[in-house]
C-alpha positions in Angstrom: 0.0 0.0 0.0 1.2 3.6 -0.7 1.4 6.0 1.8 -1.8 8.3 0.6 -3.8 5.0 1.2 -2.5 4.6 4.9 -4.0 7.8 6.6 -5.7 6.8 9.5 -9.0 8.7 10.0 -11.0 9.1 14.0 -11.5 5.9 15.6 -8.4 4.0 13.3 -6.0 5.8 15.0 -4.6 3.4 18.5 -2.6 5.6 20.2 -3.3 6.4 23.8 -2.1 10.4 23.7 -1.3 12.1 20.9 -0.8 16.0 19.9 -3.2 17.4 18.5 -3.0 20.3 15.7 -6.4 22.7 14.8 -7.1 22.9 11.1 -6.8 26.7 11.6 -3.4 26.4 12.8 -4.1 25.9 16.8 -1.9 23.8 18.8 -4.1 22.0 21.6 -0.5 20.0 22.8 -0.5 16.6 23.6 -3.9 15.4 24.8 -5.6 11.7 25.0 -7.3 10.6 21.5 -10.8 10.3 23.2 -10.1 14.4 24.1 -9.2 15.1 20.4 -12.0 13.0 19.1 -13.9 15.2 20.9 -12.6 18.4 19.9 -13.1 17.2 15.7 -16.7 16.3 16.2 -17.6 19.2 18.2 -15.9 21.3 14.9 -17.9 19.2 12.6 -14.2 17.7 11.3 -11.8 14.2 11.0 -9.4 13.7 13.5 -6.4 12.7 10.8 -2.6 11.2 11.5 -0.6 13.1 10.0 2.9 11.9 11.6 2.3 8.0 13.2 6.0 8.0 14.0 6.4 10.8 16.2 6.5 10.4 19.9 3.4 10.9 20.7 1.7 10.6 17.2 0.7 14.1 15.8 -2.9 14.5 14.8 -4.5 17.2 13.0 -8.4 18.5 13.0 -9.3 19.0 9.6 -11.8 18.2 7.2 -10.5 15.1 5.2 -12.5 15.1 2.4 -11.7 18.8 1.5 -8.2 18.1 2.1 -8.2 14.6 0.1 -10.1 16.7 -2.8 -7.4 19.2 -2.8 -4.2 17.0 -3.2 -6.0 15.2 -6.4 -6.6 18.7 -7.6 -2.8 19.2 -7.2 -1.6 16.1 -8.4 -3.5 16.9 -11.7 -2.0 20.4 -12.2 1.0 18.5 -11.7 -0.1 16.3 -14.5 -1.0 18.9 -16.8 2.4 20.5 -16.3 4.3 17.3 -17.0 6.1 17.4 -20.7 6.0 13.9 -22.2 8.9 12.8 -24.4 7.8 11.4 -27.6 10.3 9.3 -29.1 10.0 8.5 -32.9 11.8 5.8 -34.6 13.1 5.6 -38.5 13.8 1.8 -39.5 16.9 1.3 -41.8 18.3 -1.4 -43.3 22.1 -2.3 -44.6 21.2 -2.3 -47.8 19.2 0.8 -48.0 19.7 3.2 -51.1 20.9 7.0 -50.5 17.7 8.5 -52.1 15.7 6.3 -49.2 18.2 7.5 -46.5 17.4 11.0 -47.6 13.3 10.3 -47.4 13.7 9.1 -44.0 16.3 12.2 -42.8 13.9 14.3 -43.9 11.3 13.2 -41.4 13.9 12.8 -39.3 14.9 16.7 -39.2 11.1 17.0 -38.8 10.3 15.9 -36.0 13.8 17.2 -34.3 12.3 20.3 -35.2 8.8 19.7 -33.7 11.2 18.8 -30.3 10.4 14.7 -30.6 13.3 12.3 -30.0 14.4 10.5 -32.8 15.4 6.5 -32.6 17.4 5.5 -35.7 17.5 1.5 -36.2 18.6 -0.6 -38.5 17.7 -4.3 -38.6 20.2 -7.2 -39.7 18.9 -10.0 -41.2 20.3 -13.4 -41.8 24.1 -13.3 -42.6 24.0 -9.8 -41.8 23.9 -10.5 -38.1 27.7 -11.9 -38.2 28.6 -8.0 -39.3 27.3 -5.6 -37.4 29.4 -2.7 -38.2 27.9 -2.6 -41.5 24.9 -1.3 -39.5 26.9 1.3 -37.5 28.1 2.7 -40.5 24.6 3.1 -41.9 24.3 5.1 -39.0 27.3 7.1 -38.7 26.5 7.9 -43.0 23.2 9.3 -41.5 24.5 11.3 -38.3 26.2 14.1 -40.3 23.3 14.7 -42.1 20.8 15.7 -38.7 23.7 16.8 -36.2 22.8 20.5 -36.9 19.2 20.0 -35.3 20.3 17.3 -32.7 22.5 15.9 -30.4 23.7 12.4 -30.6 22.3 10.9 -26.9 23.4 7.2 -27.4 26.2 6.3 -30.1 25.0 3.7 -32.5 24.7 0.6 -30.1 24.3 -3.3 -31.4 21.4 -4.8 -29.6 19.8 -8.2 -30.3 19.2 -8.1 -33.9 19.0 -4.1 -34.2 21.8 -1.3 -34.1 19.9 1.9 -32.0 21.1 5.6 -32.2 19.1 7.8 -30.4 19.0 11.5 -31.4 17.9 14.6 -28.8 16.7 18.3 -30.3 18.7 21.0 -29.6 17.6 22.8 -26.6 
């Protein structure tokens, strides 16, 4: 369980004394739980743990589902403020012809431009497989050719059956 889903709410909370915090900022000190129950239902309000580690717990008088309400509105902002990176990849082969390679830079300096990530592979088929350098050099023929708009983030990289460059806009 996360830690959001662990908040204790009035009659969960075990602890014998505990100090007690106002929703308006008052500080009743360290009084018994039944006291501080007391205190939130005369206010109308929850009795939450805030702290279950301190010595004596801390408590606070508040109304929970206001406050619960509040952190999902903030965790959305957050959200909404996030930037995702899109990453979009251009397939290559070994045997790829230079008018093709110019086709696929083109989209290539496209999307660099629109800010996206760019993932050149190149797959190796059959025999290829036992030379794998032939597929770096596709990619270092193609890395002059978008350096002005990128940076190069990972060199060109053998993995499994592919050979991965990844490219990153200019900031």
């Amino acid at each position: 369980m996360s830690k959001s889903k662990e908040v204790m709410l009035n009659d969960d909370i075990r602890a014998s004394e505990v100090r007690c915090l106002g929703d308006d900022g008052t500080q009743y000190g360290v009084i018994s739980r039944n006291k501080a129950l007391s205190i939130a239902e005369g206010l109308g309000l929850d009795l939450v743990l805030i702290a279950p580690d301190a010595k004596p717990p801390v408590c606070k008088v508040m109304d929970y589902g206001k406050f619960k309400y509040q952190q999902v509105k903030k965790q959305k902002e957050a959200k909404k403020k996030q930037k995702t990176i899109e990453v979009k990849e251009i397939k290559l082969s070994v045997k790829i012809a230079q008018n093709d390679i110019n086709y696929k830079i083109k989209h290539a300096r496209e999307f660099l431009e629109e800010g996206k990530h760019v993932k050149f592979r190149v797959f190796l088929r059959g025999r290829e497989m036992s030379n794998p350098d032939a597929g770096k050099a596709v990619l270092e023929k193609v890395w002059p050719m978008v350096e002005d708009l990128g940076t190069r983030d990972k060199p060109p990289i053998f993995e499994g059956r592919y050979v991965n460059m990844l490219v990153v806009p200019k900031k």
